[in-house]
Steps between C-alpha positions, in 0.01 A plus 500: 500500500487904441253673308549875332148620368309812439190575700390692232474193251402273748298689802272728268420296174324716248280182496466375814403625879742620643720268773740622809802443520488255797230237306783487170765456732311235663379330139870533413578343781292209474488404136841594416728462805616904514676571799527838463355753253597840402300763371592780221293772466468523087622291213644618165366831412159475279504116559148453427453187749514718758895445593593154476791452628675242278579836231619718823761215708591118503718292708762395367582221752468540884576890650573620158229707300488636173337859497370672163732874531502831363719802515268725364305691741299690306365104403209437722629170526805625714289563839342142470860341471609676787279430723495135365914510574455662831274261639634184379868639623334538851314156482680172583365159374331262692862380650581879626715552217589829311400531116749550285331715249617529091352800287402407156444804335185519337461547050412864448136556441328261285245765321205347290553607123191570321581172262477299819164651632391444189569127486379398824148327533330602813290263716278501774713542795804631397659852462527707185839563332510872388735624339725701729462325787766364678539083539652342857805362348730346736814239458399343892202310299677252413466083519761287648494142339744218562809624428432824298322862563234621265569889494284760335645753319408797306711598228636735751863641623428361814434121377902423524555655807191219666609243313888539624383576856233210494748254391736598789206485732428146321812313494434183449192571274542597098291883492356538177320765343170499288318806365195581703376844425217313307416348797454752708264663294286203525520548892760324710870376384705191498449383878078564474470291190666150635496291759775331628462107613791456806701192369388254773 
């Protein structure tokens, strides 16, 4: 088994110590069965979790990775996905083998409307939504279920162009997608808010 994660989610927790590499790798190890895990740097840009790394990449099936993209390099978000696409391109899985790596370009910025901020009711714990602020969207946080793909999108030009290149990524799987910018405002998207139960 392979793991990808982000030290920055996992090693420095906003509210916990913080752990070294070695002791997660070990803990992964142990309770999960990961052979081999590889660290990014950063998640999504603004990800307020700290960069988990189910909005940034996901595996698709063995040696093949699905990496959230952008263009734009003006988009702070460009320098994390590089770096994310550079390392996982020079990694190999726990077999030696090369990634084969598929950029999923990311929505264009999500930006809090003052509607939105408005609506939101804070609690203890969690972030405020201002307006103008920019939300982590991302079509990589996504849930895989028997036979289908649960896809965010964002009333967004990009939407189509994940959907179509999920669903060649997916063959054998239906990709649908479900409006999620309401979710992210809550905090999270589709992949954060389920859990999957493996079929036996």
């Amino acid at each position: 088994m392979r793991a990808v994660s982000g030290y920055s989610s996992i090693g420095s927790w906003a509210r916990r110590e913080v752990m070294p590499k070695e002791e997660i790798e070990e803990n992964l190890r142990e309770y999960l069965g990961v052979e081999k895990v590889i660290w990014l740097a950063r998640g999504v840009y603004l990800d307020e979790t700290g960069g988990h790394v189910d909005n940034l990449c996901c595996f698709i099936r063995p040696g093949v990775v699905a990496l959230t993209w952008t263009e734009d390099r003006s988009d702070p978000q460009y320098e994390i996905s590089l770096n994310a696409y550079t390392l996982l391109r020079a990694a190999t899985d726990a077999r030696g083998r090369e990634f084969e790596v598929h950029k999923i370009h990311q929505p264009e910025p999500i930006i809090i409307t003052k509607e939105e901020s408005e609506g939101v009711d804070v609690v203890e714990g969690t972030l405020p939504r201002e307006e103008g602020d920019r939300l982590a969207g991302s079509y990589i946080n996504f849930y895989i279920a028997n036979g289908g793909v649960v896809v965010p999108t964002f009333d967004d030009p990009h939407d189509g162009v994940a959907l179509e290149a999920l669903q060649g990524l997916f063959r054998e799987r239906k990709v649908v997608g479900v409006p999620a910018r309401e979710i992210i405002l809550g905090g999270g998207n589709i992949h954060c808010v389920t859990q999957q139960q493996p079929r036996g």
